[in-house]
C-alpha positions as CSV (number, residue, x, y, z in Angstrom):
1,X,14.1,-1.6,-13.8
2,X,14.2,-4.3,-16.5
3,X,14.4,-7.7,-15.9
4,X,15.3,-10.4,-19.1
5,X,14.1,-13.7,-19.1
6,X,15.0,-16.7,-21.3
7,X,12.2,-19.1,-22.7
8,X,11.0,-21.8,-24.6
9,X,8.5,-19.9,-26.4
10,X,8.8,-20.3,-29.9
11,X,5.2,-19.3,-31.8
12,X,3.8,-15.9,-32.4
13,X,1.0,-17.9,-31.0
14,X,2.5,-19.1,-27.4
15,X,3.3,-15.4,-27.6
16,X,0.1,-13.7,-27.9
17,X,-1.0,-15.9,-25.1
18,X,1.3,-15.2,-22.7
19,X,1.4,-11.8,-23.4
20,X,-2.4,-11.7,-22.6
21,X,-1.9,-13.5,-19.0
22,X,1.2,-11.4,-18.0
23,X,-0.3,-8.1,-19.2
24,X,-3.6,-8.6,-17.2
25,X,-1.7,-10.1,-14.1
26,X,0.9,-7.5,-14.2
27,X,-0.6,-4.4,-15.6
28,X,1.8,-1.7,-14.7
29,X,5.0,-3.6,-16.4
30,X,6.0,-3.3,-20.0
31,X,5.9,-6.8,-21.5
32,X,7.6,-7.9,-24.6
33,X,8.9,-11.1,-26.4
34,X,11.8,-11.4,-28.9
35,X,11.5,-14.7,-30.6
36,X,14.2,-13.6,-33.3
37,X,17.1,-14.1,-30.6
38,X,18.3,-17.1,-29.6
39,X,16.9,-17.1,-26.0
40,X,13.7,-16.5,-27.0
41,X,14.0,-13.4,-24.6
42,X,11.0,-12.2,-22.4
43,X,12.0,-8.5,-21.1
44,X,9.9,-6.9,-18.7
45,X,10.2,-3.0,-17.8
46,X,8.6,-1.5,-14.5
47,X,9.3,2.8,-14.5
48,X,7.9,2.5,-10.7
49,X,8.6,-1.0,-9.4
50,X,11.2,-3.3,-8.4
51,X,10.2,-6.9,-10.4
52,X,9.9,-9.7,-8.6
53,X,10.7,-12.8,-11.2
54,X,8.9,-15.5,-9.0
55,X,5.3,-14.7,-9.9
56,X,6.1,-14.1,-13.7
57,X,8.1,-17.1,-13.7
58,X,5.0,-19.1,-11.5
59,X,3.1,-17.8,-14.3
60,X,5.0,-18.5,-17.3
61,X,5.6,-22.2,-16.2
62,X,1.9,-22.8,-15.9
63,X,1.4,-22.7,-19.0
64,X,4.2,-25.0,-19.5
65,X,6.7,-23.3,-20.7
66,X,10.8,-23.5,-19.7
67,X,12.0,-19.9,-18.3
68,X,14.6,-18.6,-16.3
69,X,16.4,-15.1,-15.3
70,X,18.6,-14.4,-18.3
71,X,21.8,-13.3,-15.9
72,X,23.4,-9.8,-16.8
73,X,27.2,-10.0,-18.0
74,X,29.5,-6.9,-18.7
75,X,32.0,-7.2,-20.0
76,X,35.1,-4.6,-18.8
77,X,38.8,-4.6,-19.7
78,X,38.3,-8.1,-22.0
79,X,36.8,-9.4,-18.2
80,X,33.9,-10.9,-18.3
81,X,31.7,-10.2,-14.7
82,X,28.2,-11.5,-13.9
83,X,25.7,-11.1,-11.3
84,X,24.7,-13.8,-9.4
C-alpha cells in the first residue's frame, strides 16, 4: 500500500526533521520526500499495513506544515477518473 501526500515542505532541512518524527512514530512504513516536484510529495509505503493518513497528517501539521492526501487520477481512453 502507498499513500502520497502533498506538502508545504520546502527545505532539505523541514525535511530531515520530519523524516526523523514520522520514522520513529511510524517505524514499519517507508518514508520519503520529493521536494524536486511541484507538490512537494510525501509518499509513504507499508508491505504489511493499510495507512491511515490521519495520524501522519496530525503529525505533519504539528509542526506546522500544510498537507493533504495527494488524490490518485488514471487516466483511461483520454478519461480522466479519480478516487474520492
Amino acid at each position: 500500500m502507498v499513500e502520497v501526500f502533498k506538502t508545504s515542505v520546502q527545505s532539505v532541512e523541514e525535511e530531515t526533521l520530519l523524516l526523523d518524527k514520522l520514522q520513529k512514530e511510524f517505524p514499519c512504513y517507508k518514508i520519503n520526500f520529493d521536494l524536486e516536484d511541484c507538490d512537494n510529495i510525501l509518499r509513504i509505503e507499508s508491505v504489511n499495513n493499510i495507512i491511515n493518513p490521519n495520524p501522519v497528517i496530525k503529525l505533519v501539521r504539528y509542526y506546522g506544515f500544510v498537507i493533504e492526501v495527494l488524490e490518485d487520477v488514471v487516466v483511461k481512453d483520454k478519461t480522466v477518473v479519480g478516487r474520492s
